[in-house]
KOLVO-328307 format. One record per residue (C-alpha): residue number from 1; residue in one letter; chain; x, y, z. Coordinates in steps of 0.5 Angstrom, whole numbers, plus 500, padded with zeros to 3 digits. Example, Ala and Ser with C-alpha at 12.3 -4.5 7.8 and 13.67 -1.06 7.14 Angstrom:
2
{1 a A {525 491 516}}
{2 s A {527 498 514}}
# end
This chain:
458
{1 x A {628 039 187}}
{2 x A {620 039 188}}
{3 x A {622 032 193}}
{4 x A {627 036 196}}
{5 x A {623 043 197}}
{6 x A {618 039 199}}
{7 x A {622 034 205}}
{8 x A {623 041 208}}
{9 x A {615 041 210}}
{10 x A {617 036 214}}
{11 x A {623 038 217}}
{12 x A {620 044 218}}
{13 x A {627 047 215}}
{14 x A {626 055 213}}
{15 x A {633 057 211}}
{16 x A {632 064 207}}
{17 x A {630 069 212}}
{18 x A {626 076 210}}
{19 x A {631 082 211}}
{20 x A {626 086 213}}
{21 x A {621 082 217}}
{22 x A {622 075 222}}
{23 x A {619 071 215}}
{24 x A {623 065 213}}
{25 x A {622 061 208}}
{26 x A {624 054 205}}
{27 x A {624 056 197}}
{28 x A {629 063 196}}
{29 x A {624 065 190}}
{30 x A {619 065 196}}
{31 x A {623 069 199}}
{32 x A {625 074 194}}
{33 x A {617 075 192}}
{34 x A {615 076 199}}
{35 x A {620 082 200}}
{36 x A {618 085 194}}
{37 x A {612 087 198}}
{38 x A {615 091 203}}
{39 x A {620 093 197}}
{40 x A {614 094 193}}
{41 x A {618 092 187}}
{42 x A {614 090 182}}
{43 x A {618 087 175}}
{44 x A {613 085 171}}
{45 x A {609 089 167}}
{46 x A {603 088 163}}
{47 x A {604 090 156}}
{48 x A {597 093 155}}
{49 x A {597 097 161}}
{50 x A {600 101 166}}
{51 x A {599 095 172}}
{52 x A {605 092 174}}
{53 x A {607 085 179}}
{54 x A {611 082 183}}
{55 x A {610 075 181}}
{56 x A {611 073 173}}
{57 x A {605 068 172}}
{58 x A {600 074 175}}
{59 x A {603 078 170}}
{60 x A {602 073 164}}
{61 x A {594 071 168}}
{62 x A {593 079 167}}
{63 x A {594 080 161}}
{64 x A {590 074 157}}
{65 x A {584 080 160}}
{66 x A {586 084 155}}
{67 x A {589 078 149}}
{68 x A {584 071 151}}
{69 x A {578 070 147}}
{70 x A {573 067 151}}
{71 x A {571 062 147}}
{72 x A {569 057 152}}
{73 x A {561 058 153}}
{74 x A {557 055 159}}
{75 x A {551 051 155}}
{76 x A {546 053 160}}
{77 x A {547 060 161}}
{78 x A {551 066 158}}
{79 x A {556 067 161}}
{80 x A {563 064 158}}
{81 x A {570 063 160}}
{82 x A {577 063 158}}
{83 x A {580 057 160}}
{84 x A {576 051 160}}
{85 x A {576 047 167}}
{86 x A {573 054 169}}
{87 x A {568 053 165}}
{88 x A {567 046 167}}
{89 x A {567 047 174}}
{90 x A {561 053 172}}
{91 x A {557 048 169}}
{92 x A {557 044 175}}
{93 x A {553 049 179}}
{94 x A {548 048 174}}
{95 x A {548 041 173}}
{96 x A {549 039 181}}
{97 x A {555 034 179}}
{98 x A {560 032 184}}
{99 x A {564 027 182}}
{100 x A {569 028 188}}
{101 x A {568 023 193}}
{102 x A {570 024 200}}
{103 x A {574 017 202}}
{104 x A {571 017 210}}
{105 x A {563 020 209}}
{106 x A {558 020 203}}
{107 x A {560 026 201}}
{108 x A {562 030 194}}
{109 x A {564 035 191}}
{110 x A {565 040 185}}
{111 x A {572 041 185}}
{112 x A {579 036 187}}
{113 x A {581 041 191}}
{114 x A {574 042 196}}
{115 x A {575 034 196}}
{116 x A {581 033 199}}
{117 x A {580 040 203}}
{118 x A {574 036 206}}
{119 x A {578 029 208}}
{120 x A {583 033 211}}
{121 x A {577 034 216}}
{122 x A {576 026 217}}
{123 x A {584 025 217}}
{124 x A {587 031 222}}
{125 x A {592 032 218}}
{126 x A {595 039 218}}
{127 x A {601 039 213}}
{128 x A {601 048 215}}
{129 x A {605 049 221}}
{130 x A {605 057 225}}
{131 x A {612 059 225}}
{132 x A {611 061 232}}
{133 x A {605 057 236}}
{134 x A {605 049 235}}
{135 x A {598 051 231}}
{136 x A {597 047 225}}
{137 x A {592 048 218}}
{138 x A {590 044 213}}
{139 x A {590 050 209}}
{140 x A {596 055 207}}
{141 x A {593 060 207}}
{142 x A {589 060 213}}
{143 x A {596 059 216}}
{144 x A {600 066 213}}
{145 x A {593 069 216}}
{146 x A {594 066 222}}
{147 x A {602 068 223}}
{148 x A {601 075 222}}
{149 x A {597 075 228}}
{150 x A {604 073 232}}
{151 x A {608 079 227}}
{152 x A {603 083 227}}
{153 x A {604 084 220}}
{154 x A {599 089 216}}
{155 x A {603 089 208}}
{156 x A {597 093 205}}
{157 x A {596 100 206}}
{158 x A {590 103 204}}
{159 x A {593 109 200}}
{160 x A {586 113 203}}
{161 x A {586 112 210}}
{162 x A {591 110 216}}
{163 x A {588 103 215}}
{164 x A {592 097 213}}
{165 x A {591 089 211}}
{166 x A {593 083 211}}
{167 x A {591 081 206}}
{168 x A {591 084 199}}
{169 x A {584 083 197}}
{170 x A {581 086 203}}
{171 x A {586 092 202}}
{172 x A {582 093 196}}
{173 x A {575 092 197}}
{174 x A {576 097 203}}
{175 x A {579 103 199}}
{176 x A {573 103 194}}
{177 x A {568 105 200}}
{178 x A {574 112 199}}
{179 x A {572 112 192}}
{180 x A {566 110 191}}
{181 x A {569 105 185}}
{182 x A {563 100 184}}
{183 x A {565 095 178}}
{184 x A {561 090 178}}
{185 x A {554 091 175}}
{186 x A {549 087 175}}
{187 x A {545 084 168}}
{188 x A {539 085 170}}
{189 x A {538 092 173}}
{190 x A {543 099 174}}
{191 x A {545 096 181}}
{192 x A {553 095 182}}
{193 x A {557 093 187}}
{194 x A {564 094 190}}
{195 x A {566 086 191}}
{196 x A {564 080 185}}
{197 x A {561 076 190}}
{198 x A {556 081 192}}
{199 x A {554 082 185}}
{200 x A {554 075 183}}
{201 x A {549 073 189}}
{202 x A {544 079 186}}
{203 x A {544 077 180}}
{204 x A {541 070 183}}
{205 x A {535 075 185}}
{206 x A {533 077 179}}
{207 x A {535 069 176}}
{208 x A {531 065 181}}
{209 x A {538 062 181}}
{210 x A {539 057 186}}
{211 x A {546 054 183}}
{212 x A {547 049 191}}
{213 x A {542 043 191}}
{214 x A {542 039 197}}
{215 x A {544 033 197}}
{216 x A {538 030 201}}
{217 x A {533 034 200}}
{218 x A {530 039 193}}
{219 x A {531 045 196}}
{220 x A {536 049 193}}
{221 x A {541 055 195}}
{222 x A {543 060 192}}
{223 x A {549 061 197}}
{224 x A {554 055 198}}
{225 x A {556 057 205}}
{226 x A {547 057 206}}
{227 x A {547 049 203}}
{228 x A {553 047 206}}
{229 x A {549 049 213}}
{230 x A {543 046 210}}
{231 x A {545 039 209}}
{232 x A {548 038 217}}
{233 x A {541 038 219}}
{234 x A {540 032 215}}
{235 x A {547 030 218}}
{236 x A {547 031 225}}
{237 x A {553 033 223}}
{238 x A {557 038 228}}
{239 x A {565 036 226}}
{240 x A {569 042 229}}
{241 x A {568 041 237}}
{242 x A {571 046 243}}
{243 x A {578 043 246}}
{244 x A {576 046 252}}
{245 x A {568 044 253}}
{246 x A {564 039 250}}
{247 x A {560 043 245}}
{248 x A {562 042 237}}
{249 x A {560 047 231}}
{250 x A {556 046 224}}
{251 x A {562 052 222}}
{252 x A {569 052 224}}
{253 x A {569 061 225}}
{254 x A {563 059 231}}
{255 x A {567 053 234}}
{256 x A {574 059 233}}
{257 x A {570 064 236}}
{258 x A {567 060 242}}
{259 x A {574 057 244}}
{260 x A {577 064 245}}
{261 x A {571 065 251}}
{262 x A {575 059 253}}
{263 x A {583 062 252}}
{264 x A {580 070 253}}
{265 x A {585 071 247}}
{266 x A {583 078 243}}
{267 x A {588 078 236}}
{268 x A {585 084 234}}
{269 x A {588 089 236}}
{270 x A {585 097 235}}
{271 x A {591 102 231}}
{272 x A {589 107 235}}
{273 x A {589 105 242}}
{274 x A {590 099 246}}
{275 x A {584 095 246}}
{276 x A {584 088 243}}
{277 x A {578 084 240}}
{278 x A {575 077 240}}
{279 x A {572 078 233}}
{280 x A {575 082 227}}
{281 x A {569 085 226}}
{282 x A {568 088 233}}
{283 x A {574 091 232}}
{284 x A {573 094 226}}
{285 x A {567 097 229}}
{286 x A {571 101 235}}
{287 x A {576 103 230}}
{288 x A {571 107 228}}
{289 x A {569 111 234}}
{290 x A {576 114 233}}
{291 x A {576 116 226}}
{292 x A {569 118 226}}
{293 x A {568 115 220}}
{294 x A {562 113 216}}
{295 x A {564 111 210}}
{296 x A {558 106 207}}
{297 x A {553 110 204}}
{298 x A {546 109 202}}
{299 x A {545 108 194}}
{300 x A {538 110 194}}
{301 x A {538 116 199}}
{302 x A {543 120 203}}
{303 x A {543 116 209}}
{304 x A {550 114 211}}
{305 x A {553 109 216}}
{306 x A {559 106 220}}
{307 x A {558 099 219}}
{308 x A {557 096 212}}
{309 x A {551 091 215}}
{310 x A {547 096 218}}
{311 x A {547 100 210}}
{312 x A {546 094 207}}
{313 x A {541 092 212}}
{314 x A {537 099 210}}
{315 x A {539 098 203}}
{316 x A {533 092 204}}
{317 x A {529 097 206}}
{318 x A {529 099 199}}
{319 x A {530 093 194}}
{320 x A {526 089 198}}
{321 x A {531 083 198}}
{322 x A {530 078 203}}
{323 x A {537 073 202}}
{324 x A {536 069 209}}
{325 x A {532 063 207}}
{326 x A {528 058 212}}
{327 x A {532 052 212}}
{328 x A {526 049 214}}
{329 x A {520 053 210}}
{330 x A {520 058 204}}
{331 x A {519 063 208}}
{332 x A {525 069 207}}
{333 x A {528 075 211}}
{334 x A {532 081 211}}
{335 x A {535 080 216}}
{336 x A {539 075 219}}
{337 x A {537 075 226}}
{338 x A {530 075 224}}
{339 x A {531 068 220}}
{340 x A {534 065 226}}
{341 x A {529 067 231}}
{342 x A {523 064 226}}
{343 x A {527 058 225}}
{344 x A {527 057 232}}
{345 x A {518 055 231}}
{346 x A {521 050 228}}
{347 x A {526 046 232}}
{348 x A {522 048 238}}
{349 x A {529 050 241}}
{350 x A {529 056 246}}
{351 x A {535 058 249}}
{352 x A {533 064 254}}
{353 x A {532 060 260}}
{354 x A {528 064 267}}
{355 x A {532 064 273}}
{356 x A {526 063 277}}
{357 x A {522 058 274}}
{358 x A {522 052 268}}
{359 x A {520 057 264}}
{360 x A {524 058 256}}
{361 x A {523 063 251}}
{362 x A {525 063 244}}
{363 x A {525 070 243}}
{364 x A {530 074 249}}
{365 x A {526 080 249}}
{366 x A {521 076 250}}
{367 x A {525 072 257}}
{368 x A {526 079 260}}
{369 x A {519 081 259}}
{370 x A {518 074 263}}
{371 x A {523 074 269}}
{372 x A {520 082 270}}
{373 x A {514 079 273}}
{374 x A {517 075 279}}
{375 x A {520 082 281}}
{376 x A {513 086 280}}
{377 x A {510 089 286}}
{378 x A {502 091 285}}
{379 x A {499 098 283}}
{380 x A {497 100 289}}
{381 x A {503 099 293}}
{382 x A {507 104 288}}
{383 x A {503 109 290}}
{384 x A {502 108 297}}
{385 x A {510 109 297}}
{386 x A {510 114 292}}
{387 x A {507 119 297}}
{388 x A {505 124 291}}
{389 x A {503 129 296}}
{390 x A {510 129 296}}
{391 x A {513 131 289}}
{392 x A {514 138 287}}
{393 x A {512 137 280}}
{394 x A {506 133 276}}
{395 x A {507 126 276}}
{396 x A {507 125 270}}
{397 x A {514 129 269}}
{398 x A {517 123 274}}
{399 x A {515 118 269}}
{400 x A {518 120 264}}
{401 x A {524 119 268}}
{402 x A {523 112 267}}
{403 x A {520 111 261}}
{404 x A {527 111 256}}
{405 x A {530 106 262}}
{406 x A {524 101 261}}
{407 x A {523 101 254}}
{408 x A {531 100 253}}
{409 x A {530 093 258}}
{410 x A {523 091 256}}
{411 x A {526 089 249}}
{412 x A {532 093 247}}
{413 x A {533 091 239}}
{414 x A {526 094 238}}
{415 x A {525 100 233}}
{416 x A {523 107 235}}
{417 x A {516 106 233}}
{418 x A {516 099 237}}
{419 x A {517 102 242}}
{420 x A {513 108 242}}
{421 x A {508 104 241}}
{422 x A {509 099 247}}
{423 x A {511 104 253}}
{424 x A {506 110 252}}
{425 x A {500 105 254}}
{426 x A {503 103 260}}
{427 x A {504 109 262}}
{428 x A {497 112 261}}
{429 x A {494 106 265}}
{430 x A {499 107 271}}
{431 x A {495 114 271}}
{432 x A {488 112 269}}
{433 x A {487 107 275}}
{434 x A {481 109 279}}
{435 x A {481 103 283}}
{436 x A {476 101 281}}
{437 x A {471 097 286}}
{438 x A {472 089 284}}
{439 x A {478 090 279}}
{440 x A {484 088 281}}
{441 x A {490 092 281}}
{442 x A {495 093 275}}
{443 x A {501 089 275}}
{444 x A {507 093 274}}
{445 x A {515 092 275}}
{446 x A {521 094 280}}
{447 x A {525 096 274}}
{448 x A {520 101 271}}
{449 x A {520 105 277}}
{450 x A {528 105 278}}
{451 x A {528 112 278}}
{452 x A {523 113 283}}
{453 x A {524 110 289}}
{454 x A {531 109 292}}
{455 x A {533 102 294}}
{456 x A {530 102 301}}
{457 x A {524 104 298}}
{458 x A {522 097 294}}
# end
């Protein structure tokens, strides 16, 4: 029976077919669980609580919760486990054994699965074939997420709001920024969080814990996915390549993302009007502008925000917590951009190039700053075009005119007081020139007096 399941992967054969979406399916078990999701049928229920499942090993996995003992014990922490490959695996992050060697690189990994995951990279296998394009994963579930951009299927409501999920996990999570329902708690202090992730990569704060060690060099991460970025430094290696151009990617997300500039495809699509995204997270952002909600809030103060990152970025603020680490020195960060442009003094890399001459820059504020002064025209000319006999009103009203617009060009990701600190200066030296004999005059950009002149004017 598993042969014969397994030969219709091949044939692409998916006789059961879902009464109420366009699913079909090759195993009629398959089938029936995957309606028991519209139905919201849930047959198995926990003997110990209220909580109910569609699938029976789900059911029997949930109670061991309230039954097991955890008698599987980390020898290096104390964290301790319920089944012992899960402890094994645990303890492999501490002791950093990789017994799992990929066939085709050097690489190695903690766990089978990651292994033969990764060889799949080498080989272009893609045993997982979209229903309704010719796309094909390496990994089945990506394939189910995938499919539901062509059905435009979102199976998981959230019971507080109009929004729906593909995923149940992400249904979840979201439903506790309504409810405010934080479970996991961190050992260490009184902070809690909404995701075990989250928490997890907390604890580490306080631990020191750096469970990700290069393989080529002593430094240590406490993310995976920061090690895994590491170590290609060493490597060179860039395995996922655009179909369309000749740039390749550390990460698969970037190299999806950029290839979309290519097909000009949006498969996020807004629940409210008929505005399609790129990337998720754009999306998720202008939903917001309708519903007008502001749903993260602040644990420390009452401030609140629209967006998790900028609350988690104002969270830092008050913990002090720097999770961005310099691949290159020890330095740390709070915010992500923050690291990459730090980066950038290292690798010598300066992606914002000047239009008018050779000229590079690392920082894009800094490139702007740059190319203003190839369109700058002196003081003294200002003010003989400015003709101030002519204004009605102070000249200093007529500045304020073109401050914000400056301010927002010259650098547009400074703070308020950044910028306060910047563009008053400027304004008062404009003002304060008395043309002194021998001094040369002030140089000035076009941009800064767009709201003064016309366009015959400069």
């Amino acid at each position: 029976m598993n042969c014969i399941r397994h030969e219709m992967t091949h044939a692409g054969e998916k006789p059961f077919e879902c009464l109420y979406s366009e699913k079909s399916f090759c195993v009629e078990e398959s089938c029936i669980r995957h309606e028991m999701i519209h139905t919201e049928e849930k047959p198995f229920k926990c003997q110990y609580c209220e909580k109910g499942f569609n699938v029976k090993r789900n059911c029997i996995r949930h109670e061991l919760i309230h039954t097991r003992e955890k008698k599987f014990k980390c020898q290096y922490c104390k964290k301790s486990f319920s089944e012992k490959r899960n402890c094994i695996r645990h303890e492999r992050t501490h002791t950093g054994e990789k017994p799992f060697e990929c066939q085709y690189c050097e690489k190695s990994f903690s766990t089978k699965q990651s292994c033969i995951r990764h060889e799949m990279i080498h080989t272009g296998e893609k045993p997982f074939n979209c229903q309704y394009c010719e796309k094909g994963f390496n990994v089945k579930e990506n394939c189910i997420r995938h499919e539901m951009i062509h059905t435009g299927e979102k199976i998981f409501k959230c019971q507080y709001c109009k929004k729906s999920f593909i995923e149940k996990m992400n249904c979840k999570q979201h439903e506790r920024t309504h409810t405010g329902e934080k479970p996991f708690e961190c050992q260490y202090c009184e902070k809690s969080f909404s995701t075990k992730q989250s928490c997890i990569r907390h604890e580490m704060i306080h631990t020191g814990e750096k469970t990700f060690k290069c393989q080529y060099c002593e430094k240590g991460f406490n993310v995976k996915q920061n090690c895994t970025r590491h170590e290609m430094i060493h490597t060179g290696e860039k395995i996922f390549k655009c179909q369309y151009c000749k740039k390749s990617f550390i990460e698969k997300i970037n190299c999806i993302r950029h290839e979309r500039t290519h097909t000009g495809e949006k498969p996020f699509k807004c629940q409210y009007c008929e505005k399609s995204f790129s990337i998720k997270q754009s999306c998720i952002r202008h939903e917001m502008i309708h519903t007008g909600e502001k749903i993260f809030k602040c644990q420390y103060c009452e401030k609140v925000f629209n967006e998790k990152m900028n609350c988690t970025r104002h969270e830092r603020t008050h913990t002090g917590e720097k999770p961005f680490e310099c691949q290159y020195c020890e330095k740390s960060f709070s915010i992500k951009y923050s690291c990459k442009r730090h980066e950038m003094v290292h690798t010598g890399e300066k992606p914002f190039k000047c239009r008018y001459c050779e000229n590079s820059f690392s920082v894009k504020s800094k490139w702007k700053q740059h190319e203003m002064i190839h369109t700058a025209i002196s003081l003294q000319s200002i003010k003989k075009e400015l003709q101030v006999e002519d204004v009605q009103h102070d000249p200093m009203i007529s500045i304020q005119s073109v401050k914000k617009e400056f301010q927002k060009e010259l650098n547009p990701y400074q703070t308020k007081e950044e910028s306060k600190s910047h563009t008053e200066p400027v304004v008062k030296m404009e003002f304060n020139d008395n043309n002194t004999p021998g001094v040369r005059p002030e140089i000035y950009p076009v941009a800064m007096f767009r709201n003064v002149f016309s366009n015959t004017d400069v």
